[in-house]
C-alpha positions in Angstrom: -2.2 13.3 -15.2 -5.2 11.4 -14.6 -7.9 11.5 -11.9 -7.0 7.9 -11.1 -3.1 9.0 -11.0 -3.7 11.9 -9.0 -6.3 10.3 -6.5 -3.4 7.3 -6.1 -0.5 10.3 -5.6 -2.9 11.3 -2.7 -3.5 8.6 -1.0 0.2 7.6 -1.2 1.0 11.0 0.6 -1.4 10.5 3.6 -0.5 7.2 3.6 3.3 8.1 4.4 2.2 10.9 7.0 -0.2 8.8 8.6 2.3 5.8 8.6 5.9 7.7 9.0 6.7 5.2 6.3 8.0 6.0 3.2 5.5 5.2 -0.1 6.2 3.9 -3.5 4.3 2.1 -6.5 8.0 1.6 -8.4 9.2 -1.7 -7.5 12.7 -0.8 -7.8 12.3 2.1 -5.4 11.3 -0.3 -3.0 13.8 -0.1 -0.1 12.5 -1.5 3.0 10.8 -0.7 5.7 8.4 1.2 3.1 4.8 0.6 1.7 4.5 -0.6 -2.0 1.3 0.2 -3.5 0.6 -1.9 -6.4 -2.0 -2.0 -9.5 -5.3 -1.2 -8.0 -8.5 -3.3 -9.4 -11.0 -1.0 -10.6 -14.4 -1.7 -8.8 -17.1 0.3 -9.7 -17.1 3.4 -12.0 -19.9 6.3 -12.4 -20.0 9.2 -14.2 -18.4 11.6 -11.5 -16.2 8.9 -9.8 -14.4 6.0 -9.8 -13.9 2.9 -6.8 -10.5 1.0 -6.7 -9.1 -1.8 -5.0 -5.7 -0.8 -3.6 -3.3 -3.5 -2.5 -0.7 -1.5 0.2 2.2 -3.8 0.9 4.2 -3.6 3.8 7.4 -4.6 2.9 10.3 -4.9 5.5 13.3 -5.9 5.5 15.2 -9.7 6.4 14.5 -13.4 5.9 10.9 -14.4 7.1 12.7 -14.6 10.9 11.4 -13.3 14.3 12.8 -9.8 13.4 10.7 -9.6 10.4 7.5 -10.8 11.9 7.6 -8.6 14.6 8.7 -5.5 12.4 5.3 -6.3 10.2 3.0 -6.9 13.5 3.9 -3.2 14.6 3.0 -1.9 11.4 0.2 -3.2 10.4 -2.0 -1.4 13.1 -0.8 2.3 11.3 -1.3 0.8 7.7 -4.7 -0.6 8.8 -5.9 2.9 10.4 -4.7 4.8 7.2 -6.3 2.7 5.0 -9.8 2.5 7.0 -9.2 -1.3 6.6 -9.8 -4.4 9.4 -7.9 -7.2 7.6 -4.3 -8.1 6.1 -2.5 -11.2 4.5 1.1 -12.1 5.0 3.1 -13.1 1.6 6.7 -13.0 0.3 7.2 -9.4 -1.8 9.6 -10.0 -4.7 11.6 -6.6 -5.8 15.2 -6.1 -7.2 16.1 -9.7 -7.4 15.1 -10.0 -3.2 12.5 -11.7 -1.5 11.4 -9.4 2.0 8.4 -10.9 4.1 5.4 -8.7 3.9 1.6 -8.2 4.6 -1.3 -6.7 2.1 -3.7 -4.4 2.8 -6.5 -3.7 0.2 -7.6 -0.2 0.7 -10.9 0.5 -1.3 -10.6 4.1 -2.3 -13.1 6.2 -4.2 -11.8 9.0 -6.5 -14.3 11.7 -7.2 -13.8 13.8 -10.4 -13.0 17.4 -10.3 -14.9 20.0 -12.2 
């Protein structure tokens, strides 16, 4: 695998012990409540490390009702902590023919090569 692949694997695992949540970047694993990470941006590169742009997207289940809002307000303080983040955006998720309400995060995360 890749460092980038590897450094994502990792932060996908603290992310689901920090959150309780489970974590996936395969959309048609994505089985609410869970996080979704999607494609990171790359941000910065030098020779030993590389910066990305992660959006984590808290997906839950239900139309955009009451149920829903609330089930996104009471995760987004966990998501927010593991990501070392201060802001998230609501939006619509679209996975396996469904539409769930959900918030992003973008966690910036830096991935250091091994030698």
């Amino acid at each position: 695998m890749s460092m980038i692949v590897d450094g994502l694997d990792t932060f996908a695992t603290q992310l689901a012990a920090a959150t309780s949540m489970t974590v996936t970047a395969d959309p048609g694993m994505v089985h609410p409540p869970c996080l979704f990470l999607d494609v990171p941006q790359i941000t910065g590169r030098t020779m030993n490390a590389i910066t990305l742009a992660v959006p984590v997207i808290i997906v839950v289940p239900g139309p955009g009702d009451l149920a829903a809002r609330d089930a996104l307000l009471d995760a987004v303080p966990d998501v927010l902590d593991a990501c070392g983040e201060s802001t998230a955006q609501p939006r619509v998720f679209s996975a396996n023919d469904l539409q769930y309400p959900a918030m992003t995060v973008t966690a910036t995360l830096t991935i250091t090569r091994s030698s």
